[in-house]
C-alpha positions in Angstrom: -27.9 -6.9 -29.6 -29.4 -4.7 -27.5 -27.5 -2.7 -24.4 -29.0 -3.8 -21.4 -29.1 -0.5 -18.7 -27.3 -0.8 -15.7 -26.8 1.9 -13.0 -23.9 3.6 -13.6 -21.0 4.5 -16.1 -17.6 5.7 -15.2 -17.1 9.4 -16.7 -14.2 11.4 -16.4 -13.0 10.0 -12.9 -16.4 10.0 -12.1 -19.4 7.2 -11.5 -22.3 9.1 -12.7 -26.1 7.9 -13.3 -26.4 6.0 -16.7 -29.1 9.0 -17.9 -26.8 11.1 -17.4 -23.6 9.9 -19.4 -24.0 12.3 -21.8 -21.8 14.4 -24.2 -22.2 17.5 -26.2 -23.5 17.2 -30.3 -21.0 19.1 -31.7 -18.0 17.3 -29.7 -15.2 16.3 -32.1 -15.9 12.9 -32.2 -19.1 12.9 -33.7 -18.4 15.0 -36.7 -14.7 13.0 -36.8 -15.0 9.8 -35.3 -12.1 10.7 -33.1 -11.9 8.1 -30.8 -10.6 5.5 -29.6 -11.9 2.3 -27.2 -11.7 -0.9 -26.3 -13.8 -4.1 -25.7 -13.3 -6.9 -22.7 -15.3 -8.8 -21.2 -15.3 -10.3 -17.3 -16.2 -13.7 -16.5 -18.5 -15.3 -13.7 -15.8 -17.7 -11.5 -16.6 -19.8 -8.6 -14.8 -17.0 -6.3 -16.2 -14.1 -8.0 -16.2 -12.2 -11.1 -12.8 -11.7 -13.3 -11.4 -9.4 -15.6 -10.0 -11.1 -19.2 -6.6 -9.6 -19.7 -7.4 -6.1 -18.2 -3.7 -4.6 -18.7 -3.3 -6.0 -22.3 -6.7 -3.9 -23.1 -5.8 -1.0 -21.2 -2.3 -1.1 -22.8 -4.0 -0.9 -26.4 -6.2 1.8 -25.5 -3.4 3.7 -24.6 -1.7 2.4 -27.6 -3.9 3.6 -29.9 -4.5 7.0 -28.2 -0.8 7.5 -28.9 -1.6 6.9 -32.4 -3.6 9.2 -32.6 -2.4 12.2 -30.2 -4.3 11.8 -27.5 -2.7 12.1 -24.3 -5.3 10.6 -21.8 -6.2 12.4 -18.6 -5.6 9.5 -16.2 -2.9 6.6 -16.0 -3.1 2.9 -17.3 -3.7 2.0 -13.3 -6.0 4.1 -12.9 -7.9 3.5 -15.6 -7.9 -0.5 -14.7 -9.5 0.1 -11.5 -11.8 2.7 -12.7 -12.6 -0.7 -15.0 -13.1 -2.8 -11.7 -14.6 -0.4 -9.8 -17.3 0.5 -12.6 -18.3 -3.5 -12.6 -18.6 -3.7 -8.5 -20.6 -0.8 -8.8 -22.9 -2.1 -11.1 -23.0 -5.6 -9.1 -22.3 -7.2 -12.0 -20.4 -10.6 -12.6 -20.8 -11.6 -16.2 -20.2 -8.7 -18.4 -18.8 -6.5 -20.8 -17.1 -3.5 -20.8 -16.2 -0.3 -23.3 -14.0 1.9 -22.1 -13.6 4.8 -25.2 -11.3 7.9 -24.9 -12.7 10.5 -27.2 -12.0 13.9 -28.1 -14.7 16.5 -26.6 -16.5 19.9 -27.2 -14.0 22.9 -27.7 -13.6 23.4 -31.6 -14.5 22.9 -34.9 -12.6 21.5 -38.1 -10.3 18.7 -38.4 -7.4 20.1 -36.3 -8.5 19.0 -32.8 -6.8 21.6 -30.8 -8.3 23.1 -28.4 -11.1 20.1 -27.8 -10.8 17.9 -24.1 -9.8 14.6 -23.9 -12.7 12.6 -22.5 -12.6 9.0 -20.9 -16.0 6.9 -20.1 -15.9 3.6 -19.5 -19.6 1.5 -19.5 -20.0 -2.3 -17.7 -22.9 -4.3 -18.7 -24.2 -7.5 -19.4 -24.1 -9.0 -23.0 -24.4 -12.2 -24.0 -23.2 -14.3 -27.2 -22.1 -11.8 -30.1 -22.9 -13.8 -32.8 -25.8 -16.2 -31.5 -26.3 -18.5 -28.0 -25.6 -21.0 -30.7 -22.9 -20.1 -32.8 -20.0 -21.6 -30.5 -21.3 -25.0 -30.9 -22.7 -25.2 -34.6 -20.4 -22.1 -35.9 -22.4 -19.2 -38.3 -22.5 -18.3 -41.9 -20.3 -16.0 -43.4 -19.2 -14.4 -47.0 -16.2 -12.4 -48.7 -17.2 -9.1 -48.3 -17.2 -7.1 -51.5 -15.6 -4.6 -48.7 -12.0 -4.4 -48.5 -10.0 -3.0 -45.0 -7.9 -0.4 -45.5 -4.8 -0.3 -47.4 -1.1 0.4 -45.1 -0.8 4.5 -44.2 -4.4 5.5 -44.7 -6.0 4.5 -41.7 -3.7 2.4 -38.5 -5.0 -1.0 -38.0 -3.4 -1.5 -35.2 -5.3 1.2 -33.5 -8.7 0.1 -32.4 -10.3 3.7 -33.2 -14.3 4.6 -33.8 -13.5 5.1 -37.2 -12.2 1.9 -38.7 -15.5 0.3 -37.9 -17.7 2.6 -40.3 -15.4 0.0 -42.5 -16.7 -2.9 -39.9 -20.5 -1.5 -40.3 -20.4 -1.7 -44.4 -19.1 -5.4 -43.8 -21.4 -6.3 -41.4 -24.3 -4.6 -42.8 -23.9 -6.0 -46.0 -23.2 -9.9 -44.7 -26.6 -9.6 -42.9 -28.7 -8.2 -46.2 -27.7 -11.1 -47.9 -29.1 -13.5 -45.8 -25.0 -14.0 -43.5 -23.9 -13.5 -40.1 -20.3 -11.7 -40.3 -18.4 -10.9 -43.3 -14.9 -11.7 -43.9 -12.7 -8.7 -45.7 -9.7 -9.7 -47.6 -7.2 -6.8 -47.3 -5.3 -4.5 -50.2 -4.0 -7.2 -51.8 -6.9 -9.6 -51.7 -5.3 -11.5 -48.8 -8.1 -12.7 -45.8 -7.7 -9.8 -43.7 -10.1 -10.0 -40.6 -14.2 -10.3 -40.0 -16.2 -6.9 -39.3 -15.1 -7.3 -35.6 -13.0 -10.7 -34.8 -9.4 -12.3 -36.2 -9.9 -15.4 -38.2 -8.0 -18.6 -38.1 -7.9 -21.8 -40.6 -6.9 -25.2 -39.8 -5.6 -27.4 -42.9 -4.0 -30.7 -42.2 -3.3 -30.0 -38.1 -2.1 -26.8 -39.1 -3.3 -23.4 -37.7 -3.0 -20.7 -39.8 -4.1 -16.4 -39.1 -3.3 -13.3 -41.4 0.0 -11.2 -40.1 -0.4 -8.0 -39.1 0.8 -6.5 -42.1 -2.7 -8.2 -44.0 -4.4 -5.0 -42.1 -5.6 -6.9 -38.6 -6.3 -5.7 -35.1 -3.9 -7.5 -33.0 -6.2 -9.0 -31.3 -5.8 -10.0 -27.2 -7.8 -13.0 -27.9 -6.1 -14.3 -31.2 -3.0 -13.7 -28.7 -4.6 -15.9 -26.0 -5.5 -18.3 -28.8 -2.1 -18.8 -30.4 -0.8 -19.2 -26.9 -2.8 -22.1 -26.0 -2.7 -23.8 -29.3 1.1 -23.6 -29.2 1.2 -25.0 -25.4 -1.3 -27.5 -26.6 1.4 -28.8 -29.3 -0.5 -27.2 -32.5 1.9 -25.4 -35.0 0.5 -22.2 -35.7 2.0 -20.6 -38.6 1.2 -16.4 -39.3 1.0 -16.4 -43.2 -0.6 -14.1 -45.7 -3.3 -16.6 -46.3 -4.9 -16.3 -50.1 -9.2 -16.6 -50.1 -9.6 -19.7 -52.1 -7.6 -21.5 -48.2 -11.1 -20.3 -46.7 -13.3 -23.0 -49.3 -10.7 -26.0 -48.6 -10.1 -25.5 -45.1 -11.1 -27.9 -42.4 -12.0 -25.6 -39.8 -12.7 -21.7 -39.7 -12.9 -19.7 -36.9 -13.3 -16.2 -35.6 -11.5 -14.9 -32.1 -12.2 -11.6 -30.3 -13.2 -10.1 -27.0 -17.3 -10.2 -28.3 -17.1 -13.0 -30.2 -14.5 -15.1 -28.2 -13.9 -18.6 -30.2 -16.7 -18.8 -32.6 -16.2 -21.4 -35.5 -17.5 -20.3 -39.0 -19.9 -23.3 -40.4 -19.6 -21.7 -44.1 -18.3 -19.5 -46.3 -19.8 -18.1 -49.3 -22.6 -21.4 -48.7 -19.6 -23.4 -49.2 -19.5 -25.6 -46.4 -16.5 -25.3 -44.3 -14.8 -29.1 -43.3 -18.3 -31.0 -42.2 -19.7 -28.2 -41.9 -19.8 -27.6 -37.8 -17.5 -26.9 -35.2 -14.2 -28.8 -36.0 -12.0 -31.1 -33.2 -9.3 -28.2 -33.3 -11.8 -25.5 -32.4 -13.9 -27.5 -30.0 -10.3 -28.5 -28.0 -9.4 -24.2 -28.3 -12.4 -23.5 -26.8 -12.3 -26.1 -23.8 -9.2 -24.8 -23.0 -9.9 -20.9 -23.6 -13.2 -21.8 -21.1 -11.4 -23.9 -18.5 -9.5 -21.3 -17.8 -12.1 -18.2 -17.6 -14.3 -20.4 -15.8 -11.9 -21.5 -13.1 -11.8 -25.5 -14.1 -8.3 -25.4 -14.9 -5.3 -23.2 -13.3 -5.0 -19.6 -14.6 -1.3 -20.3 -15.3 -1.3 -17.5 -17.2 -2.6 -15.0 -15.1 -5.5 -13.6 -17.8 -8.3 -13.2 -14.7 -7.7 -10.2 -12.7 -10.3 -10.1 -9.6 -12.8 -7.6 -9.5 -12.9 -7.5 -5.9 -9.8 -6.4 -3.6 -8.3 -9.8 -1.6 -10.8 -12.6 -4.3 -8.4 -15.4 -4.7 -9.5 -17.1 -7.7 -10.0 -20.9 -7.2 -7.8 -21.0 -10.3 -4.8 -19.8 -8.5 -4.5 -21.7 -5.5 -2.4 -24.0 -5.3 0.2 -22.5 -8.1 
């Protein structure tokens, strides 16, 4: 999809003009993909627009800075209002935000000494990831011939630049077969993840997701996912889950920040249950949108306001 301009991105403590958001060719994250990001999104409410879980993102983007060695320039609060002030500046209410920390011009070679630390963080409006119609009658996927990466070569659960030139082969090979996403299997030829979302299956009232340790993202929105399943009375079990469970599942579905709660239709053009969105998904999704869209009480507290003194019509009353 393509980026739709806005006016301003948020570089280096600083709100510059989008043209000018620029960064040197030979800084160290172009030759080494070092970097690392994240991806939210904020959501149009009655009273205003709303951050999804704006500390848990800005937690894993320090998270997987650490990971990596990169001590960033500016604290996790100031990074989460540089993230609210980038979308009131920008006047926008629906939208989605990158915020990468990457490593700058200075040197040359692997060892990154010597090279800044550099923060931007971009606000703009994007609309379905995988199709305006892919959370009602779900998409078409395959097995990539792609596998993610085996335990101590690259950290999964580090969202960094360069796991997804692993994402890119996945995706890139789904859509020249005639698919929307891919789905790797990991190491072991366990489901792992898609090229950008966590995956769940539903057998017998049952939800069931790949561990951690089958080479997944922890993603915030598989965490927002199991939470409401469980407080909805689902069992939701975390179990290495073997390929063939993707064929004689009754529901498949992808989570994630782009791609929110996105039910998968088929898999290898095996239909998946009927073939559409399942009863569990549609009832994860109601409750996932209730709650960004201000119909039912933000018990949680997952919507931060982008404005200073908003009250969210989801929290009075609490």
């Amino acid at each position: 999809m393509a980026i739709e301009k806005v006016e301003k991105i948020w570089m280096n403590g600083k709100l510059v003009r989008w043209d000018d958001a620029k960064v040197h060719v030979m800084s160290h994250v172009i030759h080494y993909g070092s970097g690392v990001f994240e991806g939210m999104r904020a959501y149009d409410t009655p009273k205003g627009p709303a951050a999804f879980r704006l500390g848990d993102h800005v937690r894993r983007l320090f998270d997987s800075a650490k990971v990596y060695r990169m001590e960033v320039p500016f604290t996790p609060d100031q990074l989460s209002a540089a993230i609210l002030e980038t979308i009131r500046t920008n006047k926008l209410r629906a939208c989605y935000v990158r915020p990468v920390v990457f490593r700058g011009y200075g040197s040359i070679g692997v060892n990154p000494a010597g090279c800044s630390i550099d923060v931007v963080i971009a606000a703009f409006p994007w609309g379905k990831y995988l199709g305006p119609e892919a959370l009602e009658r779900g998409v078409p996927v395959r097995v990539s011939s792609w596998t993610r990466m085996a335990p101590n070569t690259l950290p999964a659960m580090a969202k960094s630049g360069a796991n997804y030139m692993n994402s890119q082969l996945i995706k890139l090979e789904a859509i020249a077969d005639g698919y929307v996403e891919g789905i790797a299997l990991d190491l072991n030829g366990y489901v792992s993840e898609g090229s950008g979302e966590n995956i769940f299956l539903v057998r017998d009232g049952v939800i069931y997701t790949p561990p951690m340790h089958n080479s997944v993202l922890l993603g915030i929105t598989r965490d927002s996912v199991m939470r409401l399943a469980r407080d909805l009375g689902f069992q939701v079990v975390e179990t290495s889950i073997p390929r063939e469970m993707l064929y004689v599942a009754d529901e498949v579905f992808f989570t994630g920040s782009a791609a929110e709660i996105t039910p998968i239709a088929s898999v290898d053009q095996v239909p998946v249950g009927t073939g559409s969105r399942g009863p569990v998904t549609r009832q994860l999704q109601t409750a996932f949108f209730d709650i960004l869209e201000c119909r039912k009480p933000d018990t949680y507290r997952w919507l931060t306001p982008v404005y200073e003194g908003e009250a969210l019509e989801s929290r009075v009353g609490e």
